[in-house]
N, C-alpha and C positions, 0 to 999 in steps of 0.2 A: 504494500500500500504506500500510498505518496500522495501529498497536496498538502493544504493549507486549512486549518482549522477554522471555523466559523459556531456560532451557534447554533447549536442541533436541538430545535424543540419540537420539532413534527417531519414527515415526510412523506413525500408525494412519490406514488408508486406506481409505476408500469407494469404491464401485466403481463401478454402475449412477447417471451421471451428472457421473461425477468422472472415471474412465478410459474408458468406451465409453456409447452408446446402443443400446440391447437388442444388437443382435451388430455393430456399428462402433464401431471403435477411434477415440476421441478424438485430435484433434492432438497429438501430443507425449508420450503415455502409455507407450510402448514404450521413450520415449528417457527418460524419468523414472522407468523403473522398473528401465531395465538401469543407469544412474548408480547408482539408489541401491544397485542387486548389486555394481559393479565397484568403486567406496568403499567396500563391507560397514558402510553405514549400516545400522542393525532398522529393519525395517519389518514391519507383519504390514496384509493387505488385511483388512479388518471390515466383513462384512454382513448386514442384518436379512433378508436372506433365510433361510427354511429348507427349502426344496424339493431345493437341491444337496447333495453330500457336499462336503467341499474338494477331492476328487480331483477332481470334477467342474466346481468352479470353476476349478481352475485349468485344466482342459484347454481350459474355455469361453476362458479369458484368453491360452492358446497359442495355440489358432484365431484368433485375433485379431492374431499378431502381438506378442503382450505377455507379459513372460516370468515363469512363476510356479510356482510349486511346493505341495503340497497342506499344507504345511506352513508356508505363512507364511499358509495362511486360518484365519478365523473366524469364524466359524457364530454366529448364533445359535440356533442349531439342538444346537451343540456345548455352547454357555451352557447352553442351559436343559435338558439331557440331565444334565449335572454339576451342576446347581442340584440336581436332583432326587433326586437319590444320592447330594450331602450331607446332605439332609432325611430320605433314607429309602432307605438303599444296597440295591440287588434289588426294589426298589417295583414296583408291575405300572402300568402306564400304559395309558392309552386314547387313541390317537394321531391324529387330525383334522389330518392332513399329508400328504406327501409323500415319496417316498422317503429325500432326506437327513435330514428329522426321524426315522424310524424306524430307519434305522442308528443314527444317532445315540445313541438309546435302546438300542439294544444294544449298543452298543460301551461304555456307560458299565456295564452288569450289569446294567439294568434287564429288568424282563419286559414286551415287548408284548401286552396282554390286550384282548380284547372282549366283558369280565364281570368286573364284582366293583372296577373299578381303582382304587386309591388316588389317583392323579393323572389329570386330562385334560388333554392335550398339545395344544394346537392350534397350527397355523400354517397358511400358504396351503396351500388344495387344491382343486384346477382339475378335482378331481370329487367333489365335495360333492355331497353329498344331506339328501334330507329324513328319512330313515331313520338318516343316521349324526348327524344333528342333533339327533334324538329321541332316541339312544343317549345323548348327550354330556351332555343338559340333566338326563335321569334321570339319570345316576351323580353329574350336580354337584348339583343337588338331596337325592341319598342321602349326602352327605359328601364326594366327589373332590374334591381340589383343582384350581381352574382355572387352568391355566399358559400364557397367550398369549407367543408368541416375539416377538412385536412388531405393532407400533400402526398401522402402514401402511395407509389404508383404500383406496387405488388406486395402481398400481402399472402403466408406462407399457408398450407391445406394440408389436409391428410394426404393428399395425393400429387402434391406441388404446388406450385407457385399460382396466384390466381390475382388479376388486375383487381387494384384499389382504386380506392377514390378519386384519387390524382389523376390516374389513366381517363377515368372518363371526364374531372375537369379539366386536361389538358385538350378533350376535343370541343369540350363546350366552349374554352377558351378562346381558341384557334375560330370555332366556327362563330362565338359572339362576338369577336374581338373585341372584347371587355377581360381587364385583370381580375381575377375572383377577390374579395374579402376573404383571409388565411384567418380560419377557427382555432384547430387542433395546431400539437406541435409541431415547428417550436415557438407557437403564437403565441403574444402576450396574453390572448384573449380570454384562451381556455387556462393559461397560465396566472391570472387574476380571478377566472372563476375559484378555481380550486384553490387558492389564497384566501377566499372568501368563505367557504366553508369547510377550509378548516380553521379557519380564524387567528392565522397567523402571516407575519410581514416574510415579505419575501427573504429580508436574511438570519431570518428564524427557521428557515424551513430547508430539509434539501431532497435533491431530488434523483429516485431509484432509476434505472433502467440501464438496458443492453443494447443500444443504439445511440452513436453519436451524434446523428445528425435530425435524430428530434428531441431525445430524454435529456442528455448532454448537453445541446446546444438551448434547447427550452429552457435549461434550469441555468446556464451562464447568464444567457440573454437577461434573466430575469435579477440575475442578482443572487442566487441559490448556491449553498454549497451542491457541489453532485457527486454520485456514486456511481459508477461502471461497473455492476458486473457481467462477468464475464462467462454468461447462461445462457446466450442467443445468439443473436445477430454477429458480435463482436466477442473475440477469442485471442488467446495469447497470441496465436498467430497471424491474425489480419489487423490488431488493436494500432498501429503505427501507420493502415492505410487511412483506417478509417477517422484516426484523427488529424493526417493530412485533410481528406476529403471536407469533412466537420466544419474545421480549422479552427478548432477548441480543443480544449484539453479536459480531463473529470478532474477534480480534486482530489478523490480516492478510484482507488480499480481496487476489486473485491474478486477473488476468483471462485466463488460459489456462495449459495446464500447464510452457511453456520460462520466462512468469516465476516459476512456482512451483519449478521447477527451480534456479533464479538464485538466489529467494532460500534454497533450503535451502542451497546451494554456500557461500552468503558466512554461513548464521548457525549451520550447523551446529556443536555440539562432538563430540569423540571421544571 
């Protein structure tokens, strides 16, 4: 381990790669997350997904073994639902998602419409068409604002690799040529949400994950001590490409989650 000490009073946790691989639970994720319930450290889990509710996160994370509750998730899904009804509270939306993006949107007061919307909502949807493509690029062409939940252009499966979010706002992109408003990491956006409920400032907090170039770079960007471990995406051996690529550095690298575990035990404050 190597970096620079800061105030450890809560932390913001990635999931897909950090605590499981699609539906198996990581070494030591069950035992690092009931520590941090039975000490009553905050922690809130943060993920650029938006397909889930958090009910449904966390039931995926009990399936597993790992113990959660729908109230310590965070959506990007939830982000960009409340972005949007800051800007423009009851706004009618055009939704290029999945069912937790569209609760989502209506739990915040917004209207789900497929005419006329203010805003276009995208995030992953595993049944995209070419018809709701056509929808999306007209209403951002007539004026819609485009709101992508996050940047993720592949996104890993029981069976490989399978296009994210990103892939398909990179065609709504191209085809509305309008820049999207960035949600998920390494946005401030969804990085303020979940500051806000866990209820602590940014350099109180720091923040978990196995990719540099969202968990990493979301938690410098922000002001956050960060943690790398080395459970996913990034490994002893590619950890030097992908902090070229980043072009951030973690404060600490943890190579499995019992020393992650260690060291929260020894630098934690209350």
């Amino acid at each position: 381990m190597t970096g620079k000490q800061t105030a450890m009073r809560g932390l913001l946790i990635d999931l897909d790669g950090t605590l499981y691989h699609g539906t198996h639970r990581i070494d030591g994720a069950d035992v690092l997350i009931s520590y941090l319930r039975q000490s009553k450290f905050p922690f809130r889990f943060v993920t650029n997904n938006s397909s889930s509710t958090p009910e449904e996160v966390a039931e995926r994370l009990l399936k597993m073994g790992i113990p959660a509750a729908a109230e310590e998730v965070c959506t990007s899904a939830q982000a960009a639902a409340e972005h949007i009804a800051g800007l423009k509270p009851g706004a009618a939306v055009f939704v290029v998602g999945e069912n937790g993006l569209r609760k989502a949107v209506q739990e915040s007061g917004l209207l789900l419409t497929e005419d006329q919307p203010d805003f276009v909502l995208q995030g992953i949807d595993r049944s995209f068409t070419y018809e709701r493509l056509t929808k999306a690029i007209r209403y951002i062409h007539r004026g819609a604002q485009f709101i992508l939940t996050n940047p993720d252009l592949l996104l890993p499966s029981g069976d490989g690799l399978i296009p994210g979010a990103g892939s398909i706002g990179a065609m709504l992109k191209a085809a509305g040529g309008k820049e999207p408003v960035l949600i998920g990491k390494p946005s401030s956006i969804l990085m303020n949400y979940s500051l806000r409920e866990i209820g602590l400032k940014a350099d109180e907090t720091w923040v978990v994950g196995d990719n540099m170039a969202t968990d990493i770079a979301f938690g410098e960007a922000a002001g956050c001590g960060t943690i790398l471990v080395l459970t996913g995406l990034t490994t002893a051996q590619n950890i030097d490409y992908y902090m070229e690529q980043a072009g951030c550095k973690p404060n600490i690298v943890c190579e499995n989650l019992e020393e992650l575990r260690s060291y929260i035990s020894d630098h934690r404050e209350i």
